[in-house]
N, C-alpha and C positions, 0 to 999 in steps of 0.2 A: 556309564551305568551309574545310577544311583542306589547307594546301599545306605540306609536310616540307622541312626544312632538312637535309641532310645535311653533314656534315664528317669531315675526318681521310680516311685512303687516302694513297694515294703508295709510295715505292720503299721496298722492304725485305729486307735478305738473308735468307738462307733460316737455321730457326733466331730470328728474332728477332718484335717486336710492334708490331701496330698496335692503335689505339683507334678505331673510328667510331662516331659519332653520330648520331641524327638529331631532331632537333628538332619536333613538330606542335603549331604557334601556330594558332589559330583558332576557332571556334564549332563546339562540339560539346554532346552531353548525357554522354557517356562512349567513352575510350578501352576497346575490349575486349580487344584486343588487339596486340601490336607484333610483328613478324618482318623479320628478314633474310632475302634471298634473292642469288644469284650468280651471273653469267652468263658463264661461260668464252671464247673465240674460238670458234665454229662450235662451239657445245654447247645446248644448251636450259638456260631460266634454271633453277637449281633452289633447292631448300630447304634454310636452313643452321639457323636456330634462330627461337623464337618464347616470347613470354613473356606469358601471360595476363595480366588486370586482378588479378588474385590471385595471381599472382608465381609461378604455374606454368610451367617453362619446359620445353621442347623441343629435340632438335638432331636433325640428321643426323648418321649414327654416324660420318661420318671426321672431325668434328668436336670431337666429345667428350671431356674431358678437355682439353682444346685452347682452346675457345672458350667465351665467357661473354654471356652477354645478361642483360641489366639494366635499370632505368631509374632514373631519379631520381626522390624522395619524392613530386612533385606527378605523376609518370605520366602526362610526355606529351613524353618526351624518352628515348629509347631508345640502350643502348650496345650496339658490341660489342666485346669485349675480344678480342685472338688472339692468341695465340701458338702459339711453336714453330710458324712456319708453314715452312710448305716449299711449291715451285715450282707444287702443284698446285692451291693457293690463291689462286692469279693468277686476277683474273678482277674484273667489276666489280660491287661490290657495292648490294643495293639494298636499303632497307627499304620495308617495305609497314604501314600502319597500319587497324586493323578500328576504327571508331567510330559513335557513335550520331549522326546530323545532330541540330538541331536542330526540323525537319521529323517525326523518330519514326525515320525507317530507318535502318538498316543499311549503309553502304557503305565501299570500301578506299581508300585512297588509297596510291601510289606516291610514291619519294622521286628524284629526278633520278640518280641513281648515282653512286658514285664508285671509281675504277679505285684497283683494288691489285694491283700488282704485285713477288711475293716471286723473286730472284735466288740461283741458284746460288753 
C-alpha cells in the first residue's frame, strides 16, 4: 500500500511562494500518475494540476503560468511550485497519486492535506 507524505504549506502573503511536496513510499508496480487537488472553505475540492508517468502535465487555467508540477528523477515524489499567489489560493491542498498495486490494479491514493493560507 502506498501512503503519501505531504510537506510544505503554511502562511504566505499574497504575491509570494510556496513549495509542496508529497512523497509515495511503498509497494507498487508503477506510478501513473500524480495530481494536486484544493479544497477552499464551503467549496467543493477541485483540480489544480496533474503530471503523467511521462511528464505530461495539466492545470486549471487560473493556475497557469503560476504553478508548476513536477516530480523528482525516481517519480514518486511530486512537487508543486506556486507563486504569485494571491488570497484566492487559500485553501487546503491535496495530492492524490494513480498507481499500479502490486496485486495488477489500478488504484488512487490521497495525501492527508496541507493548508495554505495566502494573506492580503
Amino acid at each position: 500500500q502506498v501512503q503519501l507524505v505531504e510537506s510544505g504549506g503554511g502562511s504566505v502573503q499574497a504575491g509570494g511562494s510556496q513549495r509542496l511536496s508529497c512523497a509515495a513510499p511503498g509497494r507498487y508496480i508503477r506510478i501513473n500518475n500524480m495530481a494536486w487537488y484544493r479544497q477552499a472553505p464551503e467549496t467543493q475540492r477541485e483540480f489544480v494540476a496533474l503530471i503523467e508517468y511521462n511528464g505530461v502535465t495539466n492545470y486549471q487555467d487560473s493556475v497557469k503560468g503560476r504553478f508548476t508540477i513536477s516530480t523528482n528523477d525516481a517519480k514518486n515524489t511530486v512537487y508543486l511550485q506556486m507563486n504569485s499567489l494571491d488570497v484566492g489560493d487559500t485553501a487546503v491542498y491535496s495530492c492524490r497519486v494513480n498507481y499500479i498495486a502490486p496485486q495488477g490494479w489500478t488504484t488512487n491514493t490521497w495525501g492527508q492535506g496541507t493548508q495554505v493560507t495566502v494573506s492580503s
